[in-house]
C-alpha positions in Angstrom: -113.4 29.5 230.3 -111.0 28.2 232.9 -111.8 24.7 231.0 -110.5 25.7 227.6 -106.5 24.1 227.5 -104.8 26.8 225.0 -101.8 24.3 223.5 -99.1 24.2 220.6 -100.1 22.0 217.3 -98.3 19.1 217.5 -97.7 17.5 213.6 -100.0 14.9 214.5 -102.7 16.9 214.5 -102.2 18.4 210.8 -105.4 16.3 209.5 -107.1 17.4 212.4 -106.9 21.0 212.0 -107.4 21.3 208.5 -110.8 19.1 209.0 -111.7 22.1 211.3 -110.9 24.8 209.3 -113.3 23.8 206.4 -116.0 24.0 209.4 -114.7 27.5 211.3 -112.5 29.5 208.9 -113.6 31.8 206.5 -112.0 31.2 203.2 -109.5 28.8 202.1 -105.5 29.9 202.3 -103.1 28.3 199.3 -101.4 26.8 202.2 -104.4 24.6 203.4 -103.1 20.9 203.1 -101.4 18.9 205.2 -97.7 19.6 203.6 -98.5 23.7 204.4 -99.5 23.0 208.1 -96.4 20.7 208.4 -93.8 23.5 207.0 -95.4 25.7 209.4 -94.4 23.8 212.1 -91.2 22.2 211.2 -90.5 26.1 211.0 -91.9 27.4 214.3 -92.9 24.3 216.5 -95.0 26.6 218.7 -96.5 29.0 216.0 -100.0 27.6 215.6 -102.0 27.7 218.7 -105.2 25.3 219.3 -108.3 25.5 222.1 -109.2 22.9 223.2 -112.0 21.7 225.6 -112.0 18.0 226.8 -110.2 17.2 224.0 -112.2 18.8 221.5 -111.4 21.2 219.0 -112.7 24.4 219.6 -110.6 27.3 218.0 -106.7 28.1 216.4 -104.8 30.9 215.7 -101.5 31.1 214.0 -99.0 33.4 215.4 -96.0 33.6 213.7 -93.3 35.8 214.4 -90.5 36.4 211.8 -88.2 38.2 214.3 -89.7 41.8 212.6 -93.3 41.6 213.1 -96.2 39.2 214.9 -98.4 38.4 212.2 -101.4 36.4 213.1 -103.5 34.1 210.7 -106.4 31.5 210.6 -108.3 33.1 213.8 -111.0 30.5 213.5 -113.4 29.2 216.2 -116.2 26.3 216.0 -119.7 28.2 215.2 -120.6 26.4 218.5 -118.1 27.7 220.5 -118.5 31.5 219.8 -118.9 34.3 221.8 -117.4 32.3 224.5 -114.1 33.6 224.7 -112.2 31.3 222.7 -111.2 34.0 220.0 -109.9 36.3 223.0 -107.9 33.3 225.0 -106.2 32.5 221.6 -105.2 35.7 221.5 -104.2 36.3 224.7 -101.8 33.6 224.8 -100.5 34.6 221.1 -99.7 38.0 222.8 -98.1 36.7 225.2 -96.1 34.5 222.9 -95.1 37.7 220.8 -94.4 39.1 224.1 -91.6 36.4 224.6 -89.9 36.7 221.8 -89.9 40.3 221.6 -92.3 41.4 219.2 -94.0 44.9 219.5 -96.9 44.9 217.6 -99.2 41.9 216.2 -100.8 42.5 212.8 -104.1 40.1 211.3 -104.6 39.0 208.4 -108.8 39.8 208.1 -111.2 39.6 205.2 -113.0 42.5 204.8 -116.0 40.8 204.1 -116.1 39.2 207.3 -117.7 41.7 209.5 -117.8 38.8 212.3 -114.5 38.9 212.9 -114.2 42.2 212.3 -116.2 42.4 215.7 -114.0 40.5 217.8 -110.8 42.1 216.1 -111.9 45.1 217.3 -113.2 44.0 221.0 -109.9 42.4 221.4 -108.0 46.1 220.6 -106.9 45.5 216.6 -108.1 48.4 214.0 -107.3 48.3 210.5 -105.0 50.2 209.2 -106.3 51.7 205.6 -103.5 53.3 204.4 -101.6 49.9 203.8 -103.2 47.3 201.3 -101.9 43.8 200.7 -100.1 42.4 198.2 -99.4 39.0 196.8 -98.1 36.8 194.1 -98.3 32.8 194.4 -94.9 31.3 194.0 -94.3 28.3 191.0 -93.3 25.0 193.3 -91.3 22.9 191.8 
């Protein structure tokens, strides 16, 4: 894959990603529009990572690190482009990102009915931990 270009999001490309995500994610976040990706940015510039191969989208991965943990989110790559390595580059570089900053372990958010990704979780060195479960509660904006 010496072709693929791992890169930072740049605002600009907001409508882009989100176009891609209803193709290669699984499910749909509450965050999923274009004022979501742009907090997550104006927040931590270098937090969502993009493949790319002659300028075409080919996988992201966000990688955001709180300055506790490396949490990683929205693992997606193009149903054309899989099992090609796009999944692991991502990850490498978000490693190395975590790396960086400091970070000592990188947890993924993963549906459990996705037994894909499950699959290339687990060939890239993440288990799931059973003991924790998670919890959530949407916020009112205002």
């Amino acid at each position: 894959m010496t072709d693929l270009r791992i890169r930072p999001a740049a605002p600009s490309d907001a409508d882009r990603v989100l176009a891609f995500w209803r193709i290669a994610a699984e499910g749909t976040s509450i965050s999923d529009d274009e004022a979501g990706v742009g907090r997550l940015l104006a927040t931590d510039p270098e937090a969502l990572l993009l493949a790319e191969r002659d300028g075409e989208l080919l996988g992201s991965v966000i990688a955001g690190f709180d300055g506790w943990r490396c949490h990683l989110y929205r693992l997606a790559v193009h149903p054309d482009a899989r099992r090609q390595g796009v999944a692991r580059a991502l990850l490498d570089a978000a490693e190395l990102r975590f790396a960086a900053l400091g970070g000592r372990r990188g947890d993924a958010m993963v549906l459990e009915r996705n037994e894909q990704a499950h699959h290339a979780w687990r060939a890239a060195g993440y288990r799931p931990e059973p003991q924790w479960r998670r919890w959530t509660k949407p916020l009112a904006l205002g």
